[in-house]
KOLDRENPA-863950 format. One record per residue: x, y, z of N, C-alpha, C, O in turn; residue in three letters. Coordinates in pm, whole numbers, padded with zeros to 5 digits, always signed. Layout:
<nodes>
XYZXYZXYZXYZala;...
</nodes>
This chain:
<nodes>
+05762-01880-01507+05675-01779-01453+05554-01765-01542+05563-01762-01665unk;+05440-01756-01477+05343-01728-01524+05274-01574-01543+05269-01506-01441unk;+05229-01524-01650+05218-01389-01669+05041-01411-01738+05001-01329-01820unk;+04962-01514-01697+04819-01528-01677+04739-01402-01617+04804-01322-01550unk;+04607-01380-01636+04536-01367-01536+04520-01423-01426+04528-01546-01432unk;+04493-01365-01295+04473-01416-01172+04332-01368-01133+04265-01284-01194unk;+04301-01429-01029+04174-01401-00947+04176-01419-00830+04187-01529-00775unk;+04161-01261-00749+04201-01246-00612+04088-01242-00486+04045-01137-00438unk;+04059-01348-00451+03918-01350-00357+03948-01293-00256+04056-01324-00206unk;+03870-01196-00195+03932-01105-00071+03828-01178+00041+03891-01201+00144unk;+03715-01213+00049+03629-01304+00188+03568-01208+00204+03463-01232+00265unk;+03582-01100+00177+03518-00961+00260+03351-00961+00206+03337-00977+00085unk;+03276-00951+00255+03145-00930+00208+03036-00853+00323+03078-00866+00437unk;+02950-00802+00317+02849-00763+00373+02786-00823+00456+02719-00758+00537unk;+02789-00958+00462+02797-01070+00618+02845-01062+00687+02756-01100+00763unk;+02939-01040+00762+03046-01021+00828+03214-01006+00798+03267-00939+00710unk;+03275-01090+00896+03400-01027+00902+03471-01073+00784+03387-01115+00704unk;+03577-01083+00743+03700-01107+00644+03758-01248+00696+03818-01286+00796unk;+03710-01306+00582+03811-01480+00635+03940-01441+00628+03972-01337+00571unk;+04023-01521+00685+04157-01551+00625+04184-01630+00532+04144-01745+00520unk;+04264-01561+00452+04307-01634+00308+04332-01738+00265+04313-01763+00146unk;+04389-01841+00363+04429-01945+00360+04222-02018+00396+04185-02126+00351unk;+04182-01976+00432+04042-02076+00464+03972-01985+00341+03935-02059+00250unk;+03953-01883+00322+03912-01841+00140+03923-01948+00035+03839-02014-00026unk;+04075-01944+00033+04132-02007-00107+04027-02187-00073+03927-02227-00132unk;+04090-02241+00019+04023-02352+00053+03873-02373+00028+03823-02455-00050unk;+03818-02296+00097+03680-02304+00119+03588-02276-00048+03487-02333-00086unk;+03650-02195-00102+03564-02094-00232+03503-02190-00297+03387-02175-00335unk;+03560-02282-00314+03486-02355-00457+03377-02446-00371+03300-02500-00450unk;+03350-02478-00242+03259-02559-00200+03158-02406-00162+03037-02419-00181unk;+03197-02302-00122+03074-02199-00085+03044-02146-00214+02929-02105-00231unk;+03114-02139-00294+03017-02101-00428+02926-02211-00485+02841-02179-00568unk;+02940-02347-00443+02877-02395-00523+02728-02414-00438+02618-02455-00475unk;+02769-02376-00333+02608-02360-00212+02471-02320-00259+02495-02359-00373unk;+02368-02283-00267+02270-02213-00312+02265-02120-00203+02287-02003-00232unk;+02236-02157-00054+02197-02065+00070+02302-02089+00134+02371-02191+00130unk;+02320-01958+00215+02445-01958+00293+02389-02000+00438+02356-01904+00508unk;+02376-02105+00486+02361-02189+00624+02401-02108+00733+02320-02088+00822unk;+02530-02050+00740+02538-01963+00859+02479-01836+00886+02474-01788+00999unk;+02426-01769+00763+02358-01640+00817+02235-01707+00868+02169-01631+00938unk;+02201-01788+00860+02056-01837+00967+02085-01786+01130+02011-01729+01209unk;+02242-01839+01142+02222-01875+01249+02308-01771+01355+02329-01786+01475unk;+02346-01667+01268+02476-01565+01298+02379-01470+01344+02268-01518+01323unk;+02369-01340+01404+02358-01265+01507+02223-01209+01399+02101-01224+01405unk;+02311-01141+01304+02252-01036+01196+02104-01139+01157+01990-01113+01195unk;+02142-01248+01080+01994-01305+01078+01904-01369+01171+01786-01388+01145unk;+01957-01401+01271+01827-01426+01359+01799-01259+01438+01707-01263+01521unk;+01852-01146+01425+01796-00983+01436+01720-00980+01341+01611-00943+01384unk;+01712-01002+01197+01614-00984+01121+01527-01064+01133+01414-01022+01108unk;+01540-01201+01173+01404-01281+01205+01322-01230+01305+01200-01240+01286unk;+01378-01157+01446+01296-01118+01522+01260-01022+01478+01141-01002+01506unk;+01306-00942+01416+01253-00815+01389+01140-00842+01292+01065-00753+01330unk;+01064-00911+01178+01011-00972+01088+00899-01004+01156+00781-00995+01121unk;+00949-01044+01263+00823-01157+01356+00755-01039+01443+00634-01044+01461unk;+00830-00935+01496+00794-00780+01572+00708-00735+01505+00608-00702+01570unk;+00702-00714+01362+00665-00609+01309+00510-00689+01214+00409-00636+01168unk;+00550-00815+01215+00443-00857+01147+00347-00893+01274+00247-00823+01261unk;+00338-00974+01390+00247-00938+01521+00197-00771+01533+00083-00731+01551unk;+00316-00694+01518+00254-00564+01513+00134-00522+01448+00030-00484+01502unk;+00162-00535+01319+00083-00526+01169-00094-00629+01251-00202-00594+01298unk;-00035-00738+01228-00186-00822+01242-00257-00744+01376-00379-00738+01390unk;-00171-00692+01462-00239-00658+01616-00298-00584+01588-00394-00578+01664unk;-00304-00466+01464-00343-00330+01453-00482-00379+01355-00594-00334+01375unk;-00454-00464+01266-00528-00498+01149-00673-00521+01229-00773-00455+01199unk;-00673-00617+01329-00742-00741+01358-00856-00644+01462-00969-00677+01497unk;-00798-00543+01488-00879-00411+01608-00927-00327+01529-00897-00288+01417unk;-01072-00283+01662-01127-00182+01603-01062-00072+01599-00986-00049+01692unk;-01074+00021+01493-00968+00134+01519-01016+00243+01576-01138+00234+01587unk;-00959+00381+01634-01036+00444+01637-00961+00581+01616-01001+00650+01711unk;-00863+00665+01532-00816+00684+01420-00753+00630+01285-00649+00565+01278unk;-00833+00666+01180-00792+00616+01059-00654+00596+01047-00582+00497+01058unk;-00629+00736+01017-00498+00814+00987-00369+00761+01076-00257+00756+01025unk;-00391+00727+01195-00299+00716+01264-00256+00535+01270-00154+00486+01319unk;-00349+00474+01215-00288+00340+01208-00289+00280+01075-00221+00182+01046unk;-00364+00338+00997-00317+00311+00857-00155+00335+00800-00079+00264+00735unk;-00146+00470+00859+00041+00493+00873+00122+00413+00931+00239+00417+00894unk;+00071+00290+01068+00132+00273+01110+00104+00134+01071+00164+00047+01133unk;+00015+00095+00971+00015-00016+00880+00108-00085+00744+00151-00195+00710unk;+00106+00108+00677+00178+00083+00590+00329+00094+00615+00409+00063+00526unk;+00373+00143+00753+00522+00129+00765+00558+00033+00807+00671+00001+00768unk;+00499-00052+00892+00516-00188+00920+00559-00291+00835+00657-00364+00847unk;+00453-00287+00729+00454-00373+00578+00588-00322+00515+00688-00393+00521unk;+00588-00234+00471+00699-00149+00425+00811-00238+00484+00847-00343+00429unk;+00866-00188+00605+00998-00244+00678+00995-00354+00690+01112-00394+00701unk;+00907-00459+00695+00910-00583+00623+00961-00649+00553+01043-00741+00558unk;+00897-00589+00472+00906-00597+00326+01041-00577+00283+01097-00641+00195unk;+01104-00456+00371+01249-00459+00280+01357-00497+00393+01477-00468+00382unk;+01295-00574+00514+01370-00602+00579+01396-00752+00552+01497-00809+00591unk;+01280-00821+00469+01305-00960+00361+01380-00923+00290+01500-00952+00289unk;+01324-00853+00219+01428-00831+00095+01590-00861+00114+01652-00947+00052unk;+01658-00749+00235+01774-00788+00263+01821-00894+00351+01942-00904+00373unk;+01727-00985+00411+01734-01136+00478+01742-01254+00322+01773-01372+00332unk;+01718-01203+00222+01676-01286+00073+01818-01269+00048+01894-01364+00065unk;+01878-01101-00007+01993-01086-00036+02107-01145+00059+02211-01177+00002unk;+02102-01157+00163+02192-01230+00218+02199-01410+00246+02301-01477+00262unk;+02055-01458+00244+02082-01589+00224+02156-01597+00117+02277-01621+00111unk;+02045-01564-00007+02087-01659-00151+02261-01553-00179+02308-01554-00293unk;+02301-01511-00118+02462-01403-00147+02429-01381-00298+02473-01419-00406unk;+02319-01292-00245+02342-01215-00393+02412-01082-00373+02423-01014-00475unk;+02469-01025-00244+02566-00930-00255+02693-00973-00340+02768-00885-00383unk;+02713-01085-00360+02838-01166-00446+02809-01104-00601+02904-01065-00668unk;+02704-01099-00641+02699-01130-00818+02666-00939-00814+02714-00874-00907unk;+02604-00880-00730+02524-00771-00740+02648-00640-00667+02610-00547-00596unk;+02792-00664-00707+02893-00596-00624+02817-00411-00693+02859-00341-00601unk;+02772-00352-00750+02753-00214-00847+02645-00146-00720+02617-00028-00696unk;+02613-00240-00670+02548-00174-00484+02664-00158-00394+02770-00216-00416unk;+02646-00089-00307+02711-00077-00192+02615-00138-00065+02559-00057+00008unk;+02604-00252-00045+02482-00319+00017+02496-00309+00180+02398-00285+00251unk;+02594-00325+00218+02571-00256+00378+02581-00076+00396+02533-00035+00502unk;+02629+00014+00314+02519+00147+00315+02356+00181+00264+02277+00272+00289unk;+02352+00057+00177+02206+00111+00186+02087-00045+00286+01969-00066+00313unk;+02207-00105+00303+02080-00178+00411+02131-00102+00573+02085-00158+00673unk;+02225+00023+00595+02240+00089+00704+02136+00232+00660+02084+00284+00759unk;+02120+00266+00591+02034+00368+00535+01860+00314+00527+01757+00356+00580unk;+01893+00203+00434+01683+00129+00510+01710+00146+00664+01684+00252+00722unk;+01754+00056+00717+01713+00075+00911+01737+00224+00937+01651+00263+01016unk;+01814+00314+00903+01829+00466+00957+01696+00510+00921+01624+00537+01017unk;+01636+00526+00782+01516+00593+00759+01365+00510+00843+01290+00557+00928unk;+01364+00365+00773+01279+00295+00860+01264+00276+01021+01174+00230+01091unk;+01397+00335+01051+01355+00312+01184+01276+00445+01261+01206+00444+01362unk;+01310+00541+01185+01273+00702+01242+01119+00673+01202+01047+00706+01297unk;+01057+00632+01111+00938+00642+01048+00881+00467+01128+00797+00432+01044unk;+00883+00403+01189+00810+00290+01292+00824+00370+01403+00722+00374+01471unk;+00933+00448+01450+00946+00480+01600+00816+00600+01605+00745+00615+01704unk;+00798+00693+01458+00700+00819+01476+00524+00761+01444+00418+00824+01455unk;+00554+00600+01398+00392+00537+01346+00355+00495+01486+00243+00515+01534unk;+00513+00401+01585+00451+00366+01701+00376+00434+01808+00278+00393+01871unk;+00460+00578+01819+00412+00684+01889+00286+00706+01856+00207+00724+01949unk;+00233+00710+01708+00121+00751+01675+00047+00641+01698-00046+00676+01771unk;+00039+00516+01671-00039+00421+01747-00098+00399+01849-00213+00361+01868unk;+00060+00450+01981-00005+00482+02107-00087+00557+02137-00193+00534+02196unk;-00037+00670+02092-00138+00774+02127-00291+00788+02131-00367+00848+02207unk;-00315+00691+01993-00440+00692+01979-00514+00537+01966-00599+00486+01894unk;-00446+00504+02057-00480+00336+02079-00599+00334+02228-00663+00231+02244unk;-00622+00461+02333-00728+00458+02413-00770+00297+02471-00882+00248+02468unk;-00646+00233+02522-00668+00122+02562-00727-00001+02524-00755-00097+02597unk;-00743+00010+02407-00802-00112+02348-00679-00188+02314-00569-00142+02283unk;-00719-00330+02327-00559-00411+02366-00532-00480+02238-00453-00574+02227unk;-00592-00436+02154-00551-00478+02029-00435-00336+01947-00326-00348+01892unk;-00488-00258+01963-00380-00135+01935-00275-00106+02034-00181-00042+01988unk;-00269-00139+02172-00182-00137+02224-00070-00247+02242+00035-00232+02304unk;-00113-00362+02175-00042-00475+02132+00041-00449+01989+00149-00495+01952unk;-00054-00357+01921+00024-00373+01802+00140-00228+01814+00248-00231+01755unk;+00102-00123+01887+00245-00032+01916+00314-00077+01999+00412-00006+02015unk;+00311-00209+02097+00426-00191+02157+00496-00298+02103+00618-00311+02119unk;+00414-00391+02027+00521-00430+01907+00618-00364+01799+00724-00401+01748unk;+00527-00235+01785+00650-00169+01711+00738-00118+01753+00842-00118+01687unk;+00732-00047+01895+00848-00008+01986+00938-00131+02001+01057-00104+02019unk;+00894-00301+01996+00990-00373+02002+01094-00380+01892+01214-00400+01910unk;+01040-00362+01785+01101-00371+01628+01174-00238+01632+01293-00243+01601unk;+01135-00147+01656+01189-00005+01683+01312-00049+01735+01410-00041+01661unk;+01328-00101+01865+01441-00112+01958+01512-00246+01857+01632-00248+01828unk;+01447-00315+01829+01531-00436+01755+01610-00360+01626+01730-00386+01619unk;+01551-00259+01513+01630-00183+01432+01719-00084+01447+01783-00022+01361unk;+01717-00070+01613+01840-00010+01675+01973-00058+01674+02088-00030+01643unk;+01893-00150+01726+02095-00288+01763+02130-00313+01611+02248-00323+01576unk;+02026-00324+01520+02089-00307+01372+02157-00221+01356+02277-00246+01364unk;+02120-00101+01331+02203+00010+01309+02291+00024+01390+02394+00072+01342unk;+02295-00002+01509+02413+00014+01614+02548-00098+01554+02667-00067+01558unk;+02486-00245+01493+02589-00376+01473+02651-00329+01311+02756-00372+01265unk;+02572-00246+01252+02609-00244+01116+02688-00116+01064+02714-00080+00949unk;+02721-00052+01204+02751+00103+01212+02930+00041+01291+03038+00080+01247unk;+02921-00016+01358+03009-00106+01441+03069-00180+01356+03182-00140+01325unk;+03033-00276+01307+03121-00327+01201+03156-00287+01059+03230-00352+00985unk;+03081-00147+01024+03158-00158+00865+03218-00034+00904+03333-00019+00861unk;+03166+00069+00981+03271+00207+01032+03362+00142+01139+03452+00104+01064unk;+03401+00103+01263+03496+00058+01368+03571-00038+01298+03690-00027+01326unk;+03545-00133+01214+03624-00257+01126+03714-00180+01068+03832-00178+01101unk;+03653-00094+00957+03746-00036+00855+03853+00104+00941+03970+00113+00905unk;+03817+00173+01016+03903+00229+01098+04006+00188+01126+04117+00230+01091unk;+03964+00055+01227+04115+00035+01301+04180-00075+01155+04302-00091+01145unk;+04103-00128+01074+04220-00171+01006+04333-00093+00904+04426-00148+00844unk;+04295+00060+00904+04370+00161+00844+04509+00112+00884+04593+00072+00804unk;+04534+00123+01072+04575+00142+01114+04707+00000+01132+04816+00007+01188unk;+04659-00092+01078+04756-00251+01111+04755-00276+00973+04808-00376+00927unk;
</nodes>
């Protein structure tokens, strides 16, 4: 008998679901030695952040590229754009390169469910404000109803990431 240290890989991560153990143990030493994880390209969650990326940056240039005709109301709806971007890379970065793996002292799907909860209230109140004062020029009305698209796209986020880490952990109380 051995009375060693052990090391217990659970699969569970902020990507999705929980491997089974038997494809864990197998698999670990060829996915750690990966640099990018190949399937979040192609899994639900990252191509939602690609569209959403691509929403919000058409948004951004639509607003940029027009004459404006409140400051206030699209400069806000400049800098939240960039903003949610910005940290909507950020967590498309953290999940390629799995740096939720080395960086466990985060709780990384509450606070990438907390960016889309706050970011999304603050694009949905810039888009409104866009519209409002967009007076038909089709460059501002291109760039809010891009954000209403990103708006609705950081919905199904919060809806997929609310769904799988609250409904997952529920019913597995229960089995």
């Amino acid at each position: 008998m051995s009375h060693g240290a052990r090391v217990i890989r659970t699969g569970v991560s902020s990507g999705g679901p929980a491997a089974p153990p038997a494809a864990t143990a197998s698999s670990s030493a060829g996915s750690d030695a990966e640099l990018i994880d190949g399937a979040y390209f192609r899994s639900c969650a990252g191509m939602l952040k690609v569209a959403q990326m691509i929403s919000l940056l058409v948004g951004f240039i639509s607003v940029n590229s027009s004459p404006w005709t409140n400051y206030s109301a699209y400069s806000y709806f400049q800098i939240v754009t960039l903003c949610d971007l910005v940290m909507i890379l950020f967590f498309y970065i953290i999940h390629i390169f799995r740096i939720y793996r080395k960086l466990t002292c985060v709780s990384w799907p509450l606070a990438e469910f907390l960016h889309y909860l706050i970011g999304t209230i603050l694009l949905l109140i810039a888009s409104i404000a866009a519209a409002s004062k967009s007076y038909n020029l089709t460059g501002l009305v291109a760039g809010a109803t891009f954000g209403f698209l990103a708006t609705i796209l950081c919905v199904l986020s919060i809806w997929s990431s609310y769904k799988v880490s609250c409904i997952t952990q529920s019913t597995s109380k229960y089995h």
